[in-house]
C-alpha positions in Angstrom: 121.1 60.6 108.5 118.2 60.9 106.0 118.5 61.9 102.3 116.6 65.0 101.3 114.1 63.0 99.5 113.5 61.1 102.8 113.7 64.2 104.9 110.8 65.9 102.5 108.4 62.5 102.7 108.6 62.7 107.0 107.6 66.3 106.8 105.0 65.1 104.7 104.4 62.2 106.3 105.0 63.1 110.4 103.3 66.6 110.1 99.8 67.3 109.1 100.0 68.7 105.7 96.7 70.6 104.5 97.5 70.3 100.8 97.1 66.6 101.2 95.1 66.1 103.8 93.0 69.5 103.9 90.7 70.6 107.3 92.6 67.9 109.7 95.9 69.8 108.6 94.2 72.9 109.7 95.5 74.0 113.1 93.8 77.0 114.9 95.8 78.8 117.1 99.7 79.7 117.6 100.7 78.1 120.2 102.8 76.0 118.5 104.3 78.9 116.0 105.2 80.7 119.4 106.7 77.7 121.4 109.1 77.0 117.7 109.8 81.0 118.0 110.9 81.2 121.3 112.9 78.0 121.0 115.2 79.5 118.1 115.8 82.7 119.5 113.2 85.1 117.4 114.8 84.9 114.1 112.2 87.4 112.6 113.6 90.0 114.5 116.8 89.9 112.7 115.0 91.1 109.2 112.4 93.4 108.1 109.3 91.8 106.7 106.6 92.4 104.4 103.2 90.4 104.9 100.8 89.8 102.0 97.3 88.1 102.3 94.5 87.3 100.2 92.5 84.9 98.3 94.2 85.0 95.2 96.9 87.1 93.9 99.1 86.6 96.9 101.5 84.5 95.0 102.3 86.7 92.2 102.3 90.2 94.4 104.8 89.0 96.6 107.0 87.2 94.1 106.8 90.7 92.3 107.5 92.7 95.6 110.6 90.2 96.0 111.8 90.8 92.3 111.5 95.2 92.7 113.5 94.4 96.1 115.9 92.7 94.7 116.3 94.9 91.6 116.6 97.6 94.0 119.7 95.7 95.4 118.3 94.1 98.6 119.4 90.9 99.6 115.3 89.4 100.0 113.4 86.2 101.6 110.6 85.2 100.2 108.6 82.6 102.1 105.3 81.1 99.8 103.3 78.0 99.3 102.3 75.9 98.6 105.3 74.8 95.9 104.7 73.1 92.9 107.4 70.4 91.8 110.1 70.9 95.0 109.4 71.7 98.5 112.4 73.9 98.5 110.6 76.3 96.5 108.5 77.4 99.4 112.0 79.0 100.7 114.0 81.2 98.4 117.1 83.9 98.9 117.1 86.7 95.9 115.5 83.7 94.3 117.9 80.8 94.9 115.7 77.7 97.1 117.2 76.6 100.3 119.3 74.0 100.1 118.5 70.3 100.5 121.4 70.1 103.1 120.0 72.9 105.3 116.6 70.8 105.3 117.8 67.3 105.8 120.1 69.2 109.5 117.2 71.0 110.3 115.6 67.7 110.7 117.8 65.9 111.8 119.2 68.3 114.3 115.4 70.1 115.8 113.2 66.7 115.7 113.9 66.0 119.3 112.2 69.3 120.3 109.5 69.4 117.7 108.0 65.8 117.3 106.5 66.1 121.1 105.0 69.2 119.6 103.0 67.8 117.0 103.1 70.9 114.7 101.6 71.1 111.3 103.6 70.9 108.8 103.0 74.9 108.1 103.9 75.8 111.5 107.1 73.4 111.2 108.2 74.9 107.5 107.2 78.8 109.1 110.2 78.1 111.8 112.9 76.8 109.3 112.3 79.6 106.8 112.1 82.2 109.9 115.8 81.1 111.0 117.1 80.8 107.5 116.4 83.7 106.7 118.0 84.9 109.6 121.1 83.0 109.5 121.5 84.1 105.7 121.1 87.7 107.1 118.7 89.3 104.4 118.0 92.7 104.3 113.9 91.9 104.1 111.8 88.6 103.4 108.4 88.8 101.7 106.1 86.7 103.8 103.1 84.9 102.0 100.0 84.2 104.3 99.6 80.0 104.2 95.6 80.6 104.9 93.3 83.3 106.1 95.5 85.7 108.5 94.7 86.5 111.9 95.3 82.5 113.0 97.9 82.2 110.1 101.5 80.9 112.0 103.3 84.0 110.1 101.0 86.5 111.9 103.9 86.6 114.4 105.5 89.2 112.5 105.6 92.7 112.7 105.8 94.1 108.8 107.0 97.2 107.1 103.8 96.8 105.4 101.3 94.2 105.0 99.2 93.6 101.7 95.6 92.0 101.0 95.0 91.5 97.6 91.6 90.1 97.2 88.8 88.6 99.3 86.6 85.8 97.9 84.8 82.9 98.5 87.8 79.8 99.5 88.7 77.8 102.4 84.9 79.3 104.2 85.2 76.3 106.6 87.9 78.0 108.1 87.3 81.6 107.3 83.3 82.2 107.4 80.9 82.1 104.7 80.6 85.4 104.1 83.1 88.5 102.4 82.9 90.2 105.5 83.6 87.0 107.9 86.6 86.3 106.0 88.0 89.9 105.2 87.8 90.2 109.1 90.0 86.7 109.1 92.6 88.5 106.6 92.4 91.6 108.4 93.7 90.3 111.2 97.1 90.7 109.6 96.9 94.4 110.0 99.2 96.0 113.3 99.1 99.3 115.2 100.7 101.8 113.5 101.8 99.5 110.0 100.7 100.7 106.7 98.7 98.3 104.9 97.8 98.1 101.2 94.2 96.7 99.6 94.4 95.2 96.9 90.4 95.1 96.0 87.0 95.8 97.7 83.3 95.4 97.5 80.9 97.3 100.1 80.9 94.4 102.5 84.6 93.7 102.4 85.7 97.5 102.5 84.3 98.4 105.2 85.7 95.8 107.7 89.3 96.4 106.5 88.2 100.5 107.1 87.3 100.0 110.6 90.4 97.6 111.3 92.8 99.9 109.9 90.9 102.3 112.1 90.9 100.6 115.1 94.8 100.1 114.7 96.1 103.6 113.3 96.9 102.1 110.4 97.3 104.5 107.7 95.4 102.6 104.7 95.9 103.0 100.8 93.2 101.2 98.2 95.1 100.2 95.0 91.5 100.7 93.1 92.0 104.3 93.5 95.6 104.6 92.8 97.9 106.1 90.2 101.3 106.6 89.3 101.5 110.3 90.0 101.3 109.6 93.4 105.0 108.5 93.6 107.1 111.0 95.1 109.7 109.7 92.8 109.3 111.9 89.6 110.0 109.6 87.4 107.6 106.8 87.9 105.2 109.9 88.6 105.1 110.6 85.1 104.9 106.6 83.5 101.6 105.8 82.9 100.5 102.2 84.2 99.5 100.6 80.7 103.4 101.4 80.0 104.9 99.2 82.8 105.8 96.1 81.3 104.8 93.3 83.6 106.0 90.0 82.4 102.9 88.1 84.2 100.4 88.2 81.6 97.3 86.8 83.1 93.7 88.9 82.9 93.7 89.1 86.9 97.6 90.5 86.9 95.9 94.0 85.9 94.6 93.9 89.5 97.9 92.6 90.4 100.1 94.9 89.2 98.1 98.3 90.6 97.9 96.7 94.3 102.3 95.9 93.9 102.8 99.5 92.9 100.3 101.0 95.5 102.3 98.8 98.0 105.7 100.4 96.6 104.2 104.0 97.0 103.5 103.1 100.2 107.1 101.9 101.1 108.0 104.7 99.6 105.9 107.1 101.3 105.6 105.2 105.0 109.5 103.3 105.1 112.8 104.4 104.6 113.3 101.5 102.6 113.4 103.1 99.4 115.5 105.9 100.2 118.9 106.4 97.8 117.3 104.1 95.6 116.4 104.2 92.1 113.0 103.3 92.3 111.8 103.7 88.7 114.4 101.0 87.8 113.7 98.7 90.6 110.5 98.6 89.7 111.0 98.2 86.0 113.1 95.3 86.3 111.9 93.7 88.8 108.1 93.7 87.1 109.6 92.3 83.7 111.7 89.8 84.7 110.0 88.1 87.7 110.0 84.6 87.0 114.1 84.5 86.3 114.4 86.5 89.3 112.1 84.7 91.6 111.7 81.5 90.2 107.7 82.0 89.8 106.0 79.2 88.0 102.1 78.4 86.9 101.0 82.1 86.3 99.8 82.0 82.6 103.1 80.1 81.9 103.6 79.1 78.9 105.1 76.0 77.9 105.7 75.6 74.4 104.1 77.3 71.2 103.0 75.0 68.4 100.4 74.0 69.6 100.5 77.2 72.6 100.0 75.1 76.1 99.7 77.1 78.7 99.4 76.5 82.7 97.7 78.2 85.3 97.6 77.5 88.9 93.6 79.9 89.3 91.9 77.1 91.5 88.3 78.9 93.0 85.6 81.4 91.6 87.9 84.3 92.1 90.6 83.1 89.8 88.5 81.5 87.2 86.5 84.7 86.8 89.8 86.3 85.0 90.5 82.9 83.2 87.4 81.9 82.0 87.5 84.6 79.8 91.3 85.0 79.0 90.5 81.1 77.8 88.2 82.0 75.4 89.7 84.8 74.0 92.9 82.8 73.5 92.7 82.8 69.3 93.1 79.0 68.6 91.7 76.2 65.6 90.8 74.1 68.3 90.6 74.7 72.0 91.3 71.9 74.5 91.5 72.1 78.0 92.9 69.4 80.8 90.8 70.2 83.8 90.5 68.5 87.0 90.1 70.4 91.1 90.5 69.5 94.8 87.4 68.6 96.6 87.1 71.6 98.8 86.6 74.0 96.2 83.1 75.6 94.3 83.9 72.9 91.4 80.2 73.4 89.6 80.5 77.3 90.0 84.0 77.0 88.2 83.1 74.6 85.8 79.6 77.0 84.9 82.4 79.1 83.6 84.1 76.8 80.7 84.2 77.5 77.5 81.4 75.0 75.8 83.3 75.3 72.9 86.5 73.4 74.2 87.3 69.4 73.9 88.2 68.6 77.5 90.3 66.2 78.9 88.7 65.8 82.7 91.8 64.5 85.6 92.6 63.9 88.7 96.1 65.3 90.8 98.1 63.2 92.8 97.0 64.2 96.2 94.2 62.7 98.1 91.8 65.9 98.0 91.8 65.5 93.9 88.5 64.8 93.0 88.6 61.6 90.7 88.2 62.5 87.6 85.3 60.0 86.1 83.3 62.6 88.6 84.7 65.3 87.2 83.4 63.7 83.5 79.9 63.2 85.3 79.4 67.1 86.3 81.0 67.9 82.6 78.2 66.0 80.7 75.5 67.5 83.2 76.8 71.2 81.9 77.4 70.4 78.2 81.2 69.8 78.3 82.4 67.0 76.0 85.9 64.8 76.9 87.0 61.7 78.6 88.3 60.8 81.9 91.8 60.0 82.5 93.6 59.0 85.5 96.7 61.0 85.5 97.6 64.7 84.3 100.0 63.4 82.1 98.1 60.6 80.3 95.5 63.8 80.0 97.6 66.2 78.7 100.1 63.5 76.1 96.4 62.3 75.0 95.5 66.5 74.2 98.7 66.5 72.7 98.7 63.6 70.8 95.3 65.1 69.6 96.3 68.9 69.1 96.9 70.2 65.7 99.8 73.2 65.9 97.1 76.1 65.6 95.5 74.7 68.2 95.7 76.1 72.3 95.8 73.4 75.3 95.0 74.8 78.6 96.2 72.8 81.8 94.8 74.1 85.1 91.9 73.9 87.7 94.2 73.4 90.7 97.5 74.3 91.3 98.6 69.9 92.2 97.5 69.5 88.6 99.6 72.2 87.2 102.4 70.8 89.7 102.3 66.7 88.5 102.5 68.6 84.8 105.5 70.7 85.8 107.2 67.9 87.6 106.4 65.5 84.4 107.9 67.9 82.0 111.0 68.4 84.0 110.9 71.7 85.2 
């Protein structure tokens, strides 16, 4: 029998994983999904679901959604990746990770039929969460998307409600080089007959999840154009949205936090999920405490006060757009930032967006896709950015440290495996 540590490195090791590998991980098709489906029994039929999609924002809406549900007394899945210091975090009950000993018989126990499969390691991790889920009998799981959404190994599902919260440019070797080419990718989350919930638009993306919707019945609710008095529920009818406390305090959770409480109106409005509820208190609670309820790590986190370092897992255009600025506006002495990316991401369009002003401390993740960081030093100096190169996060960020008076602000982000090896190096 394996150990859980050993079980973890042959999923990692035995299974394409597209973290660490990247476009060979990449399996189109669900042949695979459906073949681990049939062979235990359908779990997702024993549990409602909930589907979110999106390029960024996914994380943090359906962590949310898991916290209101919770609040509001469900017992709740929630299925996300990737993780950031254990796998198990991918696979959470009202919050709590599956256990190691559930992983290591899963193994141990389903190898014989999967290892003459071949299935990625998403497809492979898809199935185990599917059947936990099942066997721990929750009342509804919150299903993150792994990539794009009409291919996507979760698409199996028929939601309560599905959720896309954004579409930009990431992942286009898969999805299409345009909005519209990969909106149509995420829209292919959307069933006959399901409600589904957009988080944001532009002319070209709007208009392809109009005629999906459309061409399924779909009844469809933009968050842009929503407000709280459209709850049934008289009391959060009459709270204004500036009032809500949401304890995710990043620019981009403004967008966020609209497209989570259009997608409660329209649980509200389309399920009988929220019946005999309290649903201003759900949604109270579960919005200001979603971290301790959910476990949620990397969103604006911060990690200590004097100096303030704080973490962010934003890793393309669409997430440095919000943090760019929330950077610089960040009152500080001195600003420093510990930056390194993955090597299938718009690196020079991200790095256009830096603060000049900042002493930077260029990196590298463990994972094979980092992009070393004496390259990352090379496209710094081209765009005005002043720092050195170091070889791991941690010798980046103790060196920032080290350097940092207590007025001063460290920033630690560019790609979610940086803010990960500076999680798992801090103990969390």
């Amino acid at each position: 029998m394996m150990t859980y540590e050993e079980t973890v490195d042959y999923l990692f090791h035995v299974t394409p994983v597209f973290e660490k590998t990247g476009a060979s991980a990449y399996k189109e098709g669900l042949s695979n999904t459906y073949a681990l489906d049939e062979h235990f029994g359908h779990p997702h039929h024993q549990f409602k679901t909930i589907h979110v999609a999106g390029t960024n924002g996914k994380g943090s809406c359906s962590h949310t959604l898991a916290a209101i549900l919770q609040s509001a007394g469900y017992k709740v899945g929630l299925y996300t990746s990737p993780h950031l210091v254990d796998f198990r975090e991918r696979i959470r009950v009202n919050g709590l990770c599956i256990s190691k000993e559930y992983v290591v018989d899963f193994v141990e126990q389903e190898r014989a039929f999967f290892e003459p499969l071949h299935p990625s390691f998403f497809e492979l991790t898809t199935a185990m969460a599917f059947k936990y889920f099942a066997e721990q009998e929750v009342d509804i799981a919150v299903i993150e998307v792994g990539l794009g959404g009409r291919l996507d190994c979760t698409n199996i599902i028929t939601p309560l409600l599905s959720v896309i919260t954004n579409i930009s440019f990431d992942h286009t070797q898969f999805l299409g080089d345009t909005l519209a080419k990969i909106a149509a990718e995420k829209a292919g989350i959307i069933k006959e007959h399901i409600p589904v919930v957009i988080g944001e638009t532009t002319p070209e993306t709007k208009s392809v999840f109009m005629q999906t919707a459309e061409k399924h019945h779909a009844p469809l609710l933009f968050a842009e154009s929503f407000s709280m008095d459209l709850f049934q529920d008289p009391q959060l009818a009459k709270l204004q949205l500036k009032d809500l406390d949401f304890e995710l305090k990043g620019y981009c959770q403004e967008k966020n936090k609209r497209t989570i409480l259009c997608a409660v109106r329209a649980l509200e409005t389309y399920t009988d999920i929220l019946q005999h509820i309290n649903i201003e208190e759900a949604v109270i609670n579960g919005m200001a405490h979603v971290t301790e309820m959910t476990g949620l790590m990397g969103r604006w986190q911060t990690l200590q006060t004097k100096p303030l370092v704080i973490c962010d897992t934003g890793h393309n255009t669409g997430g440095w757009q919000y943090l760019a600025p929330q950077i610089a506006n960040t009152p500080c002495k001195q600003l420093r930032i510990v930056f390194g990316m993955v090597d299938d991401k718009d690196i020079r369009t991200v790095m256009q967006m830096l603060p000049k002003q900042a002493v930077y401390y260029w990196t590298q993740a463990s994972s094979h896709r980092a992009i070393p960081a004496k390259r990352v030093q090379a496209l710094g100096e081209e765009l005005q950015l002043q720092g050195n190169a170091y070889p791991t996060v941690h010798a980046a960020y103790r060196q920032a440290l080290s350097e940092a008076h207590p007025d001063d602000f460290i920033f630690v982000g560019g790609s979610s495996y940086l803010v990960a090896d500076l999680l798992a190096f801090m103990g969390f």
